[in-house]
C-alpha positions, 0 to 999 in steps of 0.5 A, a space after each residue: 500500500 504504497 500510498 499510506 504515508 509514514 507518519 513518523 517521517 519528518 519530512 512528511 510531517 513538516 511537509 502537510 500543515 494540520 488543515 491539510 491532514 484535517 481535509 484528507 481525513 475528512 474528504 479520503 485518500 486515495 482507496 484505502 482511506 474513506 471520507 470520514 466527514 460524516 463520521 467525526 465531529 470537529 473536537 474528533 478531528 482536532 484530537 486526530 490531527 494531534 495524534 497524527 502529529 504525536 508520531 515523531 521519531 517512530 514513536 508517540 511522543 505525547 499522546 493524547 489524554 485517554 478516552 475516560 471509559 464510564 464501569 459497566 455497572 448493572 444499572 448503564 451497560 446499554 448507555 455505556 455499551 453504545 458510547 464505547 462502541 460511537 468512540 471506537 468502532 463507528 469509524 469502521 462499521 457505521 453508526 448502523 454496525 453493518 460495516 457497509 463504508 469499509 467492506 470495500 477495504 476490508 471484506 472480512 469486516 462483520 456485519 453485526 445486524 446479522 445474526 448468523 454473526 
C-alpha cells in the first residue's frame, strides 16, 4: 500500500500543515482511506490531527489524554455499551454496525445486524 504515508517521517510531517491532514481525513485518500466527514465531529478531528502529529521519531511522543471509559455497572451497560462502541468502532462499521463504508477495504469486516454473526 504504497500510498499510506509514514507518519513518523519528518519530512512528511513538516511537509502537510494540520488543515491539510484535517481535509484528507475528512474528504479520503486515495482507496484505502474513506471520507470520514460524516463520521467525526470537529473536537474528533482536532484530537486526530494531534495524534497524527504525536508520531515523531517512530514513536508517540505525547499522546493524547485517554478516552475516560464510564464501569459497566448493572444499572448503564446499554448507555455505556453504545458510547464505547460511537468512540471506537463507528469509524469502521457505521453508526448502523453493518460495516457497509469499509467492506470495500476490508471484506472480512462483520456485519453485526446479522445474526448468523
Amino acid at each position: 500500500m504504497p500510498e499510506i504515508p509514514d507518519f513518523t517521517s519528518a519530512q512528511w510531517q513538516k511537509s502537510r500543515t494540520d488543515s491539510d491532514l484535517a481535509q484528507s481525513i475528512l474528504s479520503g485518500k486515495g482507496k484505502f482511506h474513506p471520507r470520514m466527514a460524516d463520521k467525526l465531529r470537529d473536537v474528533d478531528m482536532k484530537q486526530l490531527v494531534s495524534l497524527v502529529r504525536a508520531f515523531q521519531s517512530g514513536q508517540i511522543i505525547s499522546a493524547p489524554n485517554p478516552p475516560q471509559v464510564v464501569p459497566i455497572t448493572p444499572l448503564n451497560p446499554v448507555r455505556v455499551g453504545s458510547a464505547i462502541f460511537r468512540q471506537y468502532c463507528m469509524v469502521c462499521h457505521g453508526p448502523d454496525g453493518k460495516g457497509a463504508a469499509m467492506r470495500p477495504i476490508i471484506p472480512a469486516i462483520p456485519d453485526f445486524t446479522n445474526p448468523g454473526f
